[in-house]
C-alpha positions, -999 to +999 in steps of 0.1 A: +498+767-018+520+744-002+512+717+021+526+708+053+531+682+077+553+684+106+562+651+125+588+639+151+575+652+183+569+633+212+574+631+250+616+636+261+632+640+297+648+673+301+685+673+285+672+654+259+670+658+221+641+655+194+640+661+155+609+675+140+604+672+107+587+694+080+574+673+046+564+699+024+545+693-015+526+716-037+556+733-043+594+729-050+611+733-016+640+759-031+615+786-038+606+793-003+618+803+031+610+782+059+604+792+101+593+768+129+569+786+157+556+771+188+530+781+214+529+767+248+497+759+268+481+794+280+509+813+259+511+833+229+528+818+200+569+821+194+589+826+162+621+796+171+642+796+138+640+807+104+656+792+072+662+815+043+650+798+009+688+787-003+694+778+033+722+801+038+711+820+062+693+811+095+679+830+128+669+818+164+651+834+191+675+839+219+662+811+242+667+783+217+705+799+201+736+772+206+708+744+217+683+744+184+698+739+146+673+745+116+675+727+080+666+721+053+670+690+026+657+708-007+654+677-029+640+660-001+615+691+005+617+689+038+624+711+068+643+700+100+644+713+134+671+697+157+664+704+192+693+695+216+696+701+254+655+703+260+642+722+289+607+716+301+604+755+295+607+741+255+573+722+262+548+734+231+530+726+197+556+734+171+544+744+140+564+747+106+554+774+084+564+781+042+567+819+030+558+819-010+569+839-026+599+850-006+633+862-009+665+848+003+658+860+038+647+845+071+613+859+085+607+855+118+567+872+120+543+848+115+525+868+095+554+865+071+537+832+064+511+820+041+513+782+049+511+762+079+511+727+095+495+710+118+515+715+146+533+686+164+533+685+203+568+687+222+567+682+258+599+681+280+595+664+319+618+674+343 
């Protein structure tokens, strides 16, 4: 099992950027793939970005592409979401989950996932 704690969030004006952070232990960080999710008040949750476990290869929901950048610092074990030109419509808890075992692949359901965090809250004023 691996355990999680996201960090970073925090209140922004719209046009403005945040970095979440994903500190990951239990497990070494290179043996896992890696997605960020987020549900907004009243709203289902959302698959955002995926990180496959070498970091090679990444996905984004449409909304986020060109604005959103995930990473990963393996000997760090820690996950990264960059989040650039917010809209309020990006207001949400985001979540980062772990996939373990996984192959070099990016999963974006989150049933794909056997560990979670916390969640951090994002909110995004207009």
């Amino acid at each position: 099992q691996v355990q999680l704690l996201e960090s970073g969030g925090g209140l922004v004006q719209a046009g403005g950027s945040l970095r979440l952070a994903c500190a990951a232990s239990g497990r070494t960080c290179s043996s896992y793939a890696m997605g960020w999710f987020r549900r907004a008040s009243g709203k289902a949750g959302e698959f955002v970005a995926a990180i496959s476990r070498s970091g090679f290869r990444t996905k984004y929901v449409d909304s986020v592409k060109g604005r959103f950048t995930i990473s990963r610092d393996n000997a760090k074990n820690t996950g990264y979401l960059q989040m650039n030109s917010l809209k309020p419509e990006d207001t949400a808890v985001y979540f980062c989950a772990t996939r373990y075992p996984s192959l070099d692949y990016c999963y974006t359901n989150d049933n794909d996932y056997n560990s979670w965090g916390q969640g951090t809250q994002v909110t995004v004023s207009s």
